[in-house]
N, C-alpha and C positions, 0 to 999 in steps of 0.2 A: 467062467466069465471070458468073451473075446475079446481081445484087443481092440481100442478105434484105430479105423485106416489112417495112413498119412498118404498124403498126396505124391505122387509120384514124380519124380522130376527128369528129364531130359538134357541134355547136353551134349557138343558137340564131339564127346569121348566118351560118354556114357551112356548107355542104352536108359530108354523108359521103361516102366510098365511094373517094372519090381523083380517078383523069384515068378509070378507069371509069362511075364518076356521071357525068361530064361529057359521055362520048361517049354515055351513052345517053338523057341528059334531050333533047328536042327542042328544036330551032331556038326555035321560039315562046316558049317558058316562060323568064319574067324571072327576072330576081335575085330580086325581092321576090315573084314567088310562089314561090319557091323557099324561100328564111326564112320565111313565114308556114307550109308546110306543115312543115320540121324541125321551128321551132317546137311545132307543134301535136303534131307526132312526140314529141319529149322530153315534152310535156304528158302526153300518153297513155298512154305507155308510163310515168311517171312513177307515177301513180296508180295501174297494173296492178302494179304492183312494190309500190309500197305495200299495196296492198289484198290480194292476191293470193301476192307471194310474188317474187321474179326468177328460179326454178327454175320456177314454175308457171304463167309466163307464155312462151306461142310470142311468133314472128315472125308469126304467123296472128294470133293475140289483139291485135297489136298495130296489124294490119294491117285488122283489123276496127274497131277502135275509132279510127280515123282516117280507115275511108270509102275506102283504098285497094286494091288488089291486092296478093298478098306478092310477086308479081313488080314490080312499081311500089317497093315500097318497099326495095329492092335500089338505088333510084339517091340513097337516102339515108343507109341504114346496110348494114355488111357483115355483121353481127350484133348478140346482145343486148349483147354487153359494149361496142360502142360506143357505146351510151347513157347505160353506168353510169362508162364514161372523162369522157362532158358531164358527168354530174352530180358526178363530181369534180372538172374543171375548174372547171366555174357555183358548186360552193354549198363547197366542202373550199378551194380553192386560191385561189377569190375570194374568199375571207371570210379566209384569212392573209393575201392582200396589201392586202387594206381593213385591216387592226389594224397590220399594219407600218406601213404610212404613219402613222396616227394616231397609234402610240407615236413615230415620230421627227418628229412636229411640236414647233418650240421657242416656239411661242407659247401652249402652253397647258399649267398645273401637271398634277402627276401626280392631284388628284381632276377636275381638267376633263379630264383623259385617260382617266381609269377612267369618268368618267360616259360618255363618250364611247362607251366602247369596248363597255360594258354596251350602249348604247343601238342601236349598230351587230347583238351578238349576238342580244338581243331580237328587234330588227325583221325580223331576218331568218327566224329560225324562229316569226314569227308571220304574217310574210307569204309563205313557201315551205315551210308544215309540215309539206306531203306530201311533196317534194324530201327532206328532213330524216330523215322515216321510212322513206322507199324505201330509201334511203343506208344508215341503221342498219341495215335490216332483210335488206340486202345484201351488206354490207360483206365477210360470210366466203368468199363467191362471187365478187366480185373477181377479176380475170386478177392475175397476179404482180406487175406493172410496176405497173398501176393501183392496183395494194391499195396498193402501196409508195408513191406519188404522195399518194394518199389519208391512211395512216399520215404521212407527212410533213406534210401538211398541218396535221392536228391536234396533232403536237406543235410544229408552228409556232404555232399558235393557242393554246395553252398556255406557250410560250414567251414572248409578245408580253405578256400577260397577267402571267405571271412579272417580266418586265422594269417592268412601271410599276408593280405593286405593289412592288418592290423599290426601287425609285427611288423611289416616295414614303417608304419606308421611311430609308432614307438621309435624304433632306431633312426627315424630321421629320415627312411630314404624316399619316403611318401608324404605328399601330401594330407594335411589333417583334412576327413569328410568322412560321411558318413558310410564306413565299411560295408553294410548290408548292400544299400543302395550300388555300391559300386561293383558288389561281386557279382548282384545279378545284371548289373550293368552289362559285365563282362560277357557272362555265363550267355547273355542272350546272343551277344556280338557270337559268340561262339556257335552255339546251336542252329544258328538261323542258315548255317555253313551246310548244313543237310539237305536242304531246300532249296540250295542256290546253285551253289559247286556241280560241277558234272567235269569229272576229270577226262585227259585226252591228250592228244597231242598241242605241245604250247598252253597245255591246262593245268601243270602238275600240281599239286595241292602246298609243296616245301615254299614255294613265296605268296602263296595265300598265310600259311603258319607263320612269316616272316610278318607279312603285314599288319597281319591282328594281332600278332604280340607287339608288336611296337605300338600299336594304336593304345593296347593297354596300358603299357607302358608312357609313354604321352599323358596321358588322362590322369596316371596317379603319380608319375616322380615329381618331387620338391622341388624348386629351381637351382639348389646347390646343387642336389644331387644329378639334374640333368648337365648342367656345367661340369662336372666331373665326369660323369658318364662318355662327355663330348670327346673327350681326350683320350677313351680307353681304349686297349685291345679290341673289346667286346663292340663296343662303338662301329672300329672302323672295319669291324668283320662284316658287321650290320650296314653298311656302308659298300663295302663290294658287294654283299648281298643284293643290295635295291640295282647296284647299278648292272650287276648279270641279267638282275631280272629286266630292266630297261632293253639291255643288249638283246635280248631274246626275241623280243616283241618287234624288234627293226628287220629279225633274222625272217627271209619267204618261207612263208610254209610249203612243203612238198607233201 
């Protein structure tokens, strides 16, 4: 009886393709050139998906825009959906278990949590916002398994979100409303940062993270707890924060 295949997976430190990749990569070729070109692989093809489409991009196209042969590129993906498997492990499945960890740390209140966690979502789709785009704009093309991985993902990320809005809710330091509503509230404020953002000189992303976590924050603290908040450490950090960033924008650009 034969085994069923399982799909092969890609990452930016692990080759595709299985014990096949292996027998056909040559003696010579290291580990580390071997991640630098996945790498470049997932980079590539990330963009052609973006820009392009993941129906309207070959194995050719991909294979072009990395400088290879499509016969070469056989000993690092077995097709296109192993790319779009990375890109749900990398950006869908590693951004729920970055919020999980962070919602179950006990050293920090539920707004050090939400600031947190705001600042986690930000940075990510402002420093991976072609990943981000590809992803959306692929999402219905997805193999079965993968889409489901995928869908899981995100409602773990709305889940995690759910949970510390709720839990500040409980303790007082949020406003009572409807949690759902509010995380995807958030979640959107966040995401839409991929589409917009285009970092640069006088562009850096750290007071775009300033601003929408305070927006978040806005929208959910209680009026005690913003009174309190008024007064803190944390406050008037957030406070020279807004005003560097004012400072900057008077500053000429060269």
């Amino acid at each position: 009886m034969t085994k069923p295949k399982t799909r092969p997976t890609v990452s930016p430190t692990q080759p595709a393709g299985g014990r096949g990749a292996a027998e056909r990569t040559t003696p010579g070729r290291s580990t580390s050139r071997r991640s630098l070109v996945t790498s470049e692989l997932l980079e590539k093809a990330t963009v052609l998906f973006a820009n392009q489409g993941y129906e309207a991009t070959s194995l050719q196209d991909i294979a072009d825009a990395v400088g290879v042969s499509r016969s070469a590129l056989y000993n690092y993906v077995s097709n296109k959906e192993d790319l779009l498997t990375a890109l749900v492990d990398s950006l869908s499945q590693g951004l729920a278990d970055s919020l999980a960890a962070l919602r179950q740390r006990r050293d920090l209140t539920p707004t050090e949590k939400l600031r947190e966690l705001t600042g986690t979502l930000v940075r990510q789709r402002a420093e991976q916002p072609t990943q981000f785009r590809a992803l959306d704009r692929s999402e219905m093309m997805l193999p079965e398994d993968v889409r489901a991985r995928h869908l899981a993902a995100r409602r773990g990320i709305v889940a995690e979100l759910v949970a510390v809005i709720e839990e500040g809710m409980d303790g007082g330091e949020f406003k009572a409303m409807d949690s759902r509503v509010a995380a995807l509230s958030l979640l959107g404020m966040c995401n839409w940062v991929a589409w917009w953002f285009r970092p640069g000189p006088g562009h850096e992303v750290e007071p775009i993270v300033t601003q929408i976590s305070q927006s978040a924050l806005d929208m959910l603290l209680a009026p005690h707890a913003r009174r309190a908040r008024g007064n803190s450490v944390a406050a008037a950090l957030d406070q020279v924060r807004a005003d560097l960033t004012a400072l900057e924008r008077l500053l000429p650009r060269t």
